[in-house]
Rosetta silent file (secondary structure, phi, psi, omega in degrees, C-alpha in Angstrom):
SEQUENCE: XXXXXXXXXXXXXXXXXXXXXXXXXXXXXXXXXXXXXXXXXXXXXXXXXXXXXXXXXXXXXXXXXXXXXXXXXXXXXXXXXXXXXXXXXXXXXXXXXXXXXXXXXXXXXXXXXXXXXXXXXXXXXXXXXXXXXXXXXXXXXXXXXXXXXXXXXXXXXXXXXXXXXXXXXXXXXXXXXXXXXXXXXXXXXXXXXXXXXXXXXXXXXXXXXXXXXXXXXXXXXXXXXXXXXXXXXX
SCORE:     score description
SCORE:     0.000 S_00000001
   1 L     0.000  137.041  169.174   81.468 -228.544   20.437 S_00000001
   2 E   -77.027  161.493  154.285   80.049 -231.533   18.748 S_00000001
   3 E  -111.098   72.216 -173.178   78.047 -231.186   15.780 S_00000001
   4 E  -111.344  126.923 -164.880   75.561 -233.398   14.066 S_00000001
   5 E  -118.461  119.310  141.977   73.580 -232.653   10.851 S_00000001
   6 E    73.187   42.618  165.184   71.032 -234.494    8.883 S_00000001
   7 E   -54.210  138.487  158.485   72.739 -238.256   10.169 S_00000001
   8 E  -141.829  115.531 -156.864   71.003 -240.893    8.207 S_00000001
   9 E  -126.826  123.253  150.038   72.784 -244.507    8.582 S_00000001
  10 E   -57.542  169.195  152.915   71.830 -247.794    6.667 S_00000001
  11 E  -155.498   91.866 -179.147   71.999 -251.823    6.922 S_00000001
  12 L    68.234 -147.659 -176.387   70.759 -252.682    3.648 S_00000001
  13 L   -81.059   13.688 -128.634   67.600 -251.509    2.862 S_00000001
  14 E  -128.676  116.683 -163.703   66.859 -250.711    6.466 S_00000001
  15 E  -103.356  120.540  161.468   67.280 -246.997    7.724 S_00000001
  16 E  -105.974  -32.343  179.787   68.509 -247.256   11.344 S_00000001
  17 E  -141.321  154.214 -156.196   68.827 -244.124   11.938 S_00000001
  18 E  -123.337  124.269  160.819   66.999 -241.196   10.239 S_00000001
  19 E    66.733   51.600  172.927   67.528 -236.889   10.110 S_00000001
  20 E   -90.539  141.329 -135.430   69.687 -237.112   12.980 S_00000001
  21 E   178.536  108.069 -177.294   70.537 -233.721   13.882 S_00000001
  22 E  -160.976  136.221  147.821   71.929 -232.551   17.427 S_00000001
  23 E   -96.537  168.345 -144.230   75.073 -230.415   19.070 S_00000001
  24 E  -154.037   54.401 -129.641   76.649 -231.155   22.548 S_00000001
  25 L   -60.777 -161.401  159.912   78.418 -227.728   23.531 S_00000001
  26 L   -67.569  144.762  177.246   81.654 -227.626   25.809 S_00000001
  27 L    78.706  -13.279 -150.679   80.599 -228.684   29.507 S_00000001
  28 L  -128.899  161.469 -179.979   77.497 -230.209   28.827 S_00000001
  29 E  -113.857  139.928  155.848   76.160 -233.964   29.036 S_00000001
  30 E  -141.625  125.672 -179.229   73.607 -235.014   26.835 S_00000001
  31 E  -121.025  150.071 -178.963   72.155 -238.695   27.058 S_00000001
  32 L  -114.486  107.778  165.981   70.289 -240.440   24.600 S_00000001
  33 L  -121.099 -150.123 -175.325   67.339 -242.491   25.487 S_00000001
  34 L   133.070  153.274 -161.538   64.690 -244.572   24.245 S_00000001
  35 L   -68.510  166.408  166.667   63.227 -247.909   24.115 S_00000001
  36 L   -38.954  129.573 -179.067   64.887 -250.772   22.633 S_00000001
  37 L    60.051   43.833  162.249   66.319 -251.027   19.117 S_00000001
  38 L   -91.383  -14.499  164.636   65.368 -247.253   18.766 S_00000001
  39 L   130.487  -17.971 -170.204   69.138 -246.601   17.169 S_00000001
  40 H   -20.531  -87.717  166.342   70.414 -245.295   20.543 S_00000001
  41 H   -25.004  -52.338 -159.997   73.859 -247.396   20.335 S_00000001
  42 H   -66.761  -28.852  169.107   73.946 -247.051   16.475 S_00000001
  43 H   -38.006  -59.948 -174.717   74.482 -243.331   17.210 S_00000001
  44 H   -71.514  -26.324  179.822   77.769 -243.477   19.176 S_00000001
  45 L   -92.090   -7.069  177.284   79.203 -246.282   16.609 S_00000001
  46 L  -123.884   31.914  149.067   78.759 -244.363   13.710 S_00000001
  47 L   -65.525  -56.663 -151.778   80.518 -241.348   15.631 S_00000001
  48 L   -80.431  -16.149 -155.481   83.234 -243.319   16.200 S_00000001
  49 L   101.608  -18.444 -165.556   83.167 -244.901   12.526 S_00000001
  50 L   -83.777    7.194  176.860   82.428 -248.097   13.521 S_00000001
  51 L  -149.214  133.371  166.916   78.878 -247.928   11.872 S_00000001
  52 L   -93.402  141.892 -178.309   79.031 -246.110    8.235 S_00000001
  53 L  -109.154  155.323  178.004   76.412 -243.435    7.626 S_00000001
  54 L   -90.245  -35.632 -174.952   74.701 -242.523    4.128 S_00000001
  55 E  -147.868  174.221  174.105   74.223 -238.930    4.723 S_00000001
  56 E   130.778  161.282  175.728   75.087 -236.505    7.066 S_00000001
  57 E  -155.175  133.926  156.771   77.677 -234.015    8.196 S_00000001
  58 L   -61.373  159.735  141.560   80.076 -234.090   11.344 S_00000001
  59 L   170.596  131.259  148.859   82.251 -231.617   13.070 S_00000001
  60 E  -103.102   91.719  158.838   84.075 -231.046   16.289 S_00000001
  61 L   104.914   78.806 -152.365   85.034 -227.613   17.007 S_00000001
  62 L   -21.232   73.103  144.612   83.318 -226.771   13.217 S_00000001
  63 L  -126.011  174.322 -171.417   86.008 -229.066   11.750 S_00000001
  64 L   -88.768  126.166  172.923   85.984 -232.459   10.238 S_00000001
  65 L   -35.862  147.486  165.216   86.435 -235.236   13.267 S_00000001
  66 L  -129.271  168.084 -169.748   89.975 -236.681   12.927 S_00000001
  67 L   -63.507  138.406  163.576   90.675 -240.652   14.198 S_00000001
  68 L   117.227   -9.054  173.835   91.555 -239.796   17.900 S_00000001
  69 L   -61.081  -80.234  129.916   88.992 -237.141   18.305 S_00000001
  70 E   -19.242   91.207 -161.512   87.066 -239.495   20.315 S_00000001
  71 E  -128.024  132.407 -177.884   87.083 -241.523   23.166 S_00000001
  72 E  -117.206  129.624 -173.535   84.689 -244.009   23.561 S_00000001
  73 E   -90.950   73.103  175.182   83.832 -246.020   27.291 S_00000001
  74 L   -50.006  147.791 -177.017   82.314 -249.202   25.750 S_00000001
  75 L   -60.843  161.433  155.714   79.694 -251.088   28.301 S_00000001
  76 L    76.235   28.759  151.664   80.861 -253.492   30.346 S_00000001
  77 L    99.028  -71.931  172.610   84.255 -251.690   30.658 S_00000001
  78 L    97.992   15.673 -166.033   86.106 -253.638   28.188 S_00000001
  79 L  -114.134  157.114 -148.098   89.705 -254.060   29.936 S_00000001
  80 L   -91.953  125.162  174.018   91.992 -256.707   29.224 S_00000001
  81 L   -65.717   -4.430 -159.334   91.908 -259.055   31.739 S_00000001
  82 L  -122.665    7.843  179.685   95.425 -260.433   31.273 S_00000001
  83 L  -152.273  147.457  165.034   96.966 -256.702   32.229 S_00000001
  84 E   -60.720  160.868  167.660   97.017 -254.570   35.514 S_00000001
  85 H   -51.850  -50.662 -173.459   95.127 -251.213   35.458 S_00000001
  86 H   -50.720  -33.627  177.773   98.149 -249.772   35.122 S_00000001
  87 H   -83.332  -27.435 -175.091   99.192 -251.662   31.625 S_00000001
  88 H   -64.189  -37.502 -158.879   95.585 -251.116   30.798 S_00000001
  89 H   -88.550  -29.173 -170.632   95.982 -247.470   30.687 S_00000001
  90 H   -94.426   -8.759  178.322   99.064 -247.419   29.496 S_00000001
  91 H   -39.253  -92.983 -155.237   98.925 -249.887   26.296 S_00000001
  92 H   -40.526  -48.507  159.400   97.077 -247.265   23.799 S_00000001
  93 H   -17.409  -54.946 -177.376  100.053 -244.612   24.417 S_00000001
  94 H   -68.562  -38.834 -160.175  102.429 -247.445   23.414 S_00000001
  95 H   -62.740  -52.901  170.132  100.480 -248.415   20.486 S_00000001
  96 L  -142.617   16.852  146.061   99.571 -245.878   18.676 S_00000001
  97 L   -74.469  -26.944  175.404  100.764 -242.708   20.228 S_00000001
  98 L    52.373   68.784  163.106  104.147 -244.594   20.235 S_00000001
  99 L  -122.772  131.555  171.161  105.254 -243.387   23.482 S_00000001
 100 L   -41.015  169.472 -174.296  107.515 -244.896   25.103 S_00000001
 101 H   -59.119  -40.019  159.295  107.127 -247.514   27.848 S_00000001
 102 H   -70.978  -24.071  151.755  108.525 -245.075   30.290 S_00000001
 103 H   -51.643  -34.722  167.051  106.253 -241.994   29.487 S_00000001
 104 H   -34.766  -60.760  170.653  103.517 -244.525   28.965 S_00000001
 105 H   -78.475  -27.839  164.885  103.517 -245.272   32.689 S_00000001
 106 H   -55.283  -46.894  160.566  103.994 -242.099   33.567 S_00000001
 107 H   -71.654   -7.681  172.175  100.545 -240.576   31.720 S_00000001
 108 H   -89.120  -47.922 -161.799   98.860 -243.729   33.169 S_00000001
 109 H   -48.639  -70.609 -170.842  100.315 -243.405   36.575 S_00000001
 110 H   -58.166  -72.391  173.157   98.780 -239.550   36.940 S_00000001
 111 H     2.334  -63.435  160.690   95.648 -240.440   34.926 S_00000001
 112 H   -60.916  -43.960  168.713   94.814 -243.188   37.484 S_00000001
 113 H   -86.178    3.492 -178.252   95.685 -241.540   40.311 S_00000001
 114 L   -75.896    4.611 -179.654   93.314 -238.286   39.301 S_00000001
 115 L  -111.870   -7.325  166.598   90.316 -240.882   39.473 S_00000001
 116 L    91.594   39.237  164.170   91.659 -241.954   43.291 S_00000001
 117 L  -132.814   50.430  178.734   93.281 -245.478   41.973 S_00000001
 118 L   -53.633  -51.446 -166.514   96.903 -244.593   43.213 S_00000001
 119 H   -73.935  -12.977 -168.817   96.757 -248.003   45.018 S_00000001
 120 H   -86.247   25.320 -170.970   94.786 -249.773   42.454 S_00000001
 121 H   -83.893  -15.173  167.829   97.671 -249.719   39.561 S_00000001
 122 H  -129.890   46.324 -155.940   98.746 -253.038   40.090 S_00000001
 123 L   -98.134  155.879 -157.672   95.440 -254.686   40.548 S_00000001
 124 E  -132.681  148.019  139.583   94.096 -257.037   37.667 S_00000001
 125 L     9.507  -77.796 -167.693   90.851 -256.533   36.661 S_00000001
 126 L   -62.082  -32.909  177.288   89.475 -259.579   38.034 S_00000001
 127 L   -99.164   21.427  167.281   90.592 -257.555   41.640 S_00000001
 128 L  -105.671  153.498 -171.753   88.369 -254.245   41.084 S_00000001
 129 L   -97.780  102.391 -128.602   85.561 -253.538   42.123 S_00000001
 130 L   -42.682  -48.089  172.649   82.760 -252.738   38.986 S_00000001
 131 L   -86.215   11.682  160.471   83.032 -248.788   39.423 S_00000001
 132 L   -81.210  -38.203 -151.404   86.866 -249.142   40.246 S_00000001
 133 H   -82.372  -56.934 -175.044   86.719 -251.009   36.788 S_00000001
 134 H   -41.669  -41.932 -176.755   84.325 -248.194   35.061 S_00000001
 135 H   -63.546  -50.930  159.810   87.034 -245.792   36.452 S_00000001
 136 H   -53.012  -27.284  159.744   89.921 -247.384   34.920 S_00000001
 137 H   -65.586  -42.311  166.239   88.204 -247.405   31.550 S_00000001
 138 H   -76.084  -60.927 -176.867   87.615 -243.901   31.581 S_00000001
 139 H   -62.853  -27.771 -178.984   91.274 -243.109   32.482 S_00000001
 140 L   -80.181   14.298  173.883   92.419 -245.334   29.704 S_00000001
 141 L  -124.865  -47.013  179.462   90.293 -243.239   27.136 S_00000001
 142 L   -72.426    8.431 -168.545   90.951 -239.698   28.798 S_00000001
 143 L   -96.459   -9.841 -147.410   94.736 -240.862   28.649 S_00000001
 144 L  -145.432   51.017  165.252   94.594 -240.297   24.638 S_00000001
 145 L    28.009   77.388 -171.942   93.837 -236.773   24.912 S_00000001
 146 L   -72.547 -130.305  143.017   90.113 -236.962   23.307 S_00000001
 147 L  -142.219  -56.743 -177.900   87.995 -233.963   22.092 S_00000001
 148 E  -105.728  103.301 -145.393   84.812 -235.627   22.664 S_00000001
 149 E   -80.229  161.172  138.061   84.191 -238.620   25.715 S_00000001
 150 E  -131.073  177.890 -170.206   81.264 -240.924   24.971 S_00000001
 151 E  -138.595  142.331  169.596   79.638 -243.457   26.598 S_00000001
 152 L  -102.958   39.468  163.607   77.845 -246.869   26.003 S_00000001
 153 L   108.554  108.458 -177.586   75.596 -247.765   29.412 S_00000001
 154 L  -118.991  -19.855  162.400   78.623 -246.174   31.517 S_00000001
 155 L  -119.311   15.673  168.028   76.486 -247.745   34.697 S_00000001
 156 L   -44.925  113.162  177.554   75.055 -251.327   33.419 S_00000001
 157 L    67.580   21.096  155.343   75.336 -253.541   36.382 S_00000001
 158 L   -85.914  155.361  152.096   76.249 -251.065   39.111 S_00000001
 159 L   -54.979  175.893  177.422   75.008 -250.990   42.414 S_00000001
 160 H   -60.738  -69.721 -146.006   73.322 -247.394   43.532 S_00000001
 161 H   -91.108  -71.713 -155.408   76.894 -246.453   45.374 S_00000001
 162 H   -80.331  -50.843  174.840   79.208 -247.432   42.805 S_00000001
 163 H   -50.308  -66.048  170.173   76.470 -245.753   39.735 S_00000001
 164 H   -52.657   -4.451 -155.305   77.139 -242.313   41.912 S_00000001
 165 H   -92.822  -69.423 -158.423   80.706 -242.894   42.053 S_00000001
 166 H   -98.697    2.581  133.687   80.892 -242.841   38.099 S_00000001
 167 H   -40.629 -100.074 -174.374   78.087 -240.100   38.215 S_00000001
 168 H   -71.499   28.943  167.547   80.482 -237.636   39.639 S_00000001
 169 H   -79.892  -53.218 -179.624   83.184 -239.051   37.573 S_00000001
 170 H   -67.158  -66.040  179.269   81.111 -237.973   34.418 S_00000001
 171 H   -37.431  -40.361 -172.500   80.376 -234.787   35.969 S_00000001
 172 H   -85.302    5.038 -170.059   83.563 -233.718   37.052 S_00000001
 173 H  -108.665  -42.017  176.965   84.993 -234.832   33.208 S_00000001
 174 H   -91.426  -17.186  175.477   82.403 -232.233   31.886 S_00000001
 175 L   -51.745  -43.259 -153.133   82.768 -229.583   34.278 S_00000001
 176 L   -97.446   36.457  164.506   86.399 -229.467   32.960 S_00000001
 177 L   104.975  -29.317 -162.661   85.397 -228.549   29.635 S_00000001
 178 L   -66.155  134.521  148.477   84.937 -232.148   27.875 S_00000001
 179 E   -64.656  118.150  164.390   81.742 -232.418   25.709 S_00000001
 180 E  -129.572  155.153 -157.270   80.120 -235.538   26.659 S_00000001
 181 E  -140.978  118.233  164.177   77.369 -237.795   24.930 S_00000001
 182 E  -118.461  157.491  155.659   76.001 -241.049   26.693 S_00000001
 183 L  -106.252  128.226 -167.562   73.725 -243.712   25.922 S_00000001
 184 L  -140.724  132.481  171.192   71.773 -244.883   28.693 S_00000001
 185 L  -104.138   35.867 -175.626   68.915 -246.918   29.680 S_00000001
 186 L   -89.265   49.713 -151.538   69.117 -245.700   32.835 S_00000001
 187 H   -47.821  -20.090 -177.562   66.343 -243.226   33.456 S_00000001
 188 H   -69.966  -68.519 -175.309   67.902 -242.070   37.077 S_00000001
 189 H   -39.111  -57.385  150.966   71.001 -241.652   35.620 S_00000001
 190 H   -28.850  -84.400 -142.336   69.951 -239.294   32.731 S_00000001
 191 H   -49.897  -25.612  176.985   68.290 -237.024   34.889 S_00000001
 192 H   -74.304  -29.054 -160.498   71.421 -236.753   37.193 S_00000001
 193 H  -109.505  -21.808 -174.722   73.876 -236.756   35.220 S_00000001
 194 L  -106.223  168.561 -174.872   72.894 -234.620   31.992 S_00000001
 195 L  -112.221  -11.331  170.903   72.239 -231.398   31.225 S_00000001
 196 L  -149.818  150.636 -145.069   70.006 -232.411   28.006 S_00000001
 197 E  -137.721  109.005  157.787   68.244 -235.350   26.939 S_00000001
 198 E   -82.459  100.161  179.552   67.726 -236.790   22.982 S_00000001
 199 E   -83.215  125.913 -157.169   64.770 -238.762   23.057 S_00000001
 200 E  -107.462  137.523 -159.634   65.125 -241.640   20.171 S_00000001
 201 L   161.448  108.025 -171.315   62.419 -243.156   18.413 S_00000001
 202 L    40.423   45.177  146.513   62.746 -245.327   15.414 S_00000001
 203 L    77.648   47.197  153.448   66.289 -243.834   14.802 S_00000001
 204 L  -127.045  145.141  176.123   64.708 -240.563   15.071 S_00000001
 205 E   -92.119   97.522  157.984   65.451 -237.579   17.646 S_00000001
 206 E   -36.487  -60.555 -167.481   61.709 -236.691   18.849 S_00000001
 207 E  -125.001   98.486 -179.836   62.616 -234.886   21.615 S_00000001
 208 E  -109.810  114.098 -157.472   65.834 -232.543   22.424 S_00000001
 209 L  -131.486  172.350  164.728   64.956 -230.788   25.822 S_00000001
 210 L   -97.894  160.951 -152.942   66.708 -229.630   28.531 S_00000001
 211 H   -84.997  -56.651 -176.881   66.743 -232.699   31.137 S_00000001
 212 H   -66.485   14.924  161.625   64.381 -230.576   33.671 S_00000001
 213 H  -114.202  -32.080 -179.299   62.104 -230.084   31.339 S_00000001
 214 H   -43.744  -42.480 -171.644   62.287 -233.170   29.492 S_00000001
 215 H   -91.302  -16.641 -179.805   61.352 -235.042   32.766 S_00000001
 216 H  -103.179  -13.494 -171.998   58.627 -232.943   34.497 S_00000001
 217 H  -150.941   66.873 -169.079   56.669 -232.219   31.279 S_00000001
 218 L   -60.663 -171.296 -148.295   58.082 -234.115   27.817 S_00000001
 219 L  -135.297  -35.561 -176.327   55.927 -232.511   24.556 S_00000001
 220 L  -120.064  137.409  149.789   55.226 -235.944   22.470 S_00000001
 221 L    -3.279  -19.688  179.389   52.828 -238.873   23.459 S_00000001
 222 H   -93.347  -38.058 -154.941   55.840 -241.364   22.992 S_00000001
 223 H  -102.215   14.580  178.716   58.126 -240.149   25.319 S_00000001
 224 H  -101.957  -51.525  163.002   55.198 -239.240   27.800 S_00000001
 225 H   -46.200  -62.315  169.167   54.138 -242.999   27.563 S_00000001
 226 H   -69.027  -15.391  164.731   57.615 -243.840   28.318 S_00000001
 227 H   -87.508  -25.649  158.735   58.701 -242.236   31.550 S_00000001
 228 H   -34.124  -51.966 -155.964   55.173 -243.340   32.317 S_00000001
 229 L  -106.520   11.471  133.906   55.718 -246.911   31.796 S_00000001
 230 L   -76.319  140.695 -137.053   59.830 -246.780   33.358 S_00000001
 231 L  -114.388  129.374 -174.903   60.539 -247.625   36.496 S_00000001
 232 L  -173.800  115.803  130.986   63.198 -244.921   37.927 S_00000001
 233 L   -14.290  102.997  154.330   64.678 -243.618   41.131 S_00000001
 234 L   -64.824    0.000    0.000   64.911 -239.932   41.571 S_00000001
């Protein structure tokens, strides 16, 4: 289980995000949404470390996160265009797991094909298809054993058919135990994909619901205004 208490993260004199406070059990999805510049992002970066916080207390599995504890899907995939899937996945292993090149490929090979991209291992980037890409991104983060998956916009600039594709990617990655925490502005997505929804406002959590309640009846005036005034696909 994730754990977050009393987050509060700076930039200068500027509170981005304030009292953040939330857990994320085993199994469960939780996406965080909310209008622009509401902190959404700043969340997941200062999970990872990559944003420093002022106050606050962590914990995965009620211990202190360790580096590797984490696996983060950055938007727009992120995979080096100069390597096959297969070197994509298998790179971090070499790097800093320091396994060899043959074990390397070997935890890539099975990785890849448990997402259905036996044939796509020696495919370049540039020769996937966006949720073949999304897929490959994921196995190169689940390859480095994680405790907790996250997500950054895990369907920005899919089609309908490839955004269910990496739907029931995430689903079948939490079924099997992972905790997972996306950010999304992707009001469809939410509702499909999670089982609870942080509503964000001015780097605050308003609203922590269960998603089928969140969506047929939210509780504050902000986040009632906003599924109002978003445009979304059941």
């Amino acid at each position: 289980m994730l754990e977050v208490s009393d987050m509060h993260c700076k930039i200068g004199a500027h509170e981005i995000l304030a009292d953040v406070s939330f857990s994320v059990s085993t199994g469960e999805v939780a996406a965080i949404i909310g209008g622009s510049g509401a902190g959404k992002t700043t969340i997941i970066r200062a999970l990872c470390g990559l944003q420093k916080i002022s106050n606050g207390r962590i914990s995965i599995d009620s211990h202190e996160p360790k580096r590797g504890d984490y696996g983060l899907v950055p938007q727009g995939c992120c995979l080096f265009e100069h390597m096959t899937a297969l070197q994509n996945v298998s790179y971090a292993p070499m790097a800093v797991l320091k396994f060899s090149r043959k074990k390397a490929g070997e935890v890539a090979r099975k990785m890849l094909a448990k997402f259905g991209l036996e044939g796509k291992m020696a495919a370049y980037p540039s020769g996937l298809s966006g949720g073949q890409k999304q897929r490959v991104a994921i196995a190169r983060t689940l390859v480095m054993n994680p405790k907790v998956l996250l997500f950054d916009e895990p369907t920005s600039a899919l089609d309908p058919e490839m955004t269910s594709d990496v739907i029931a990617t995430i689903s079948d990655i939490a079924a099997n135990g992972m905790p997972t925490l996306l950010v999304t502005h992707d009001l469809a997505t939410a509702r499909k994909v999670s089982h609870r929804i942080f509503f964000l406002e001015h780097g605050k959590i308003i609203e922590n619901r269960k998603t089928a309640e969140f969506f047929s009846n939210p509780h504050t005036e902000r986040a009632k205004s906003f599924l109002k005034n978003s445009a979304y696909i059941d």
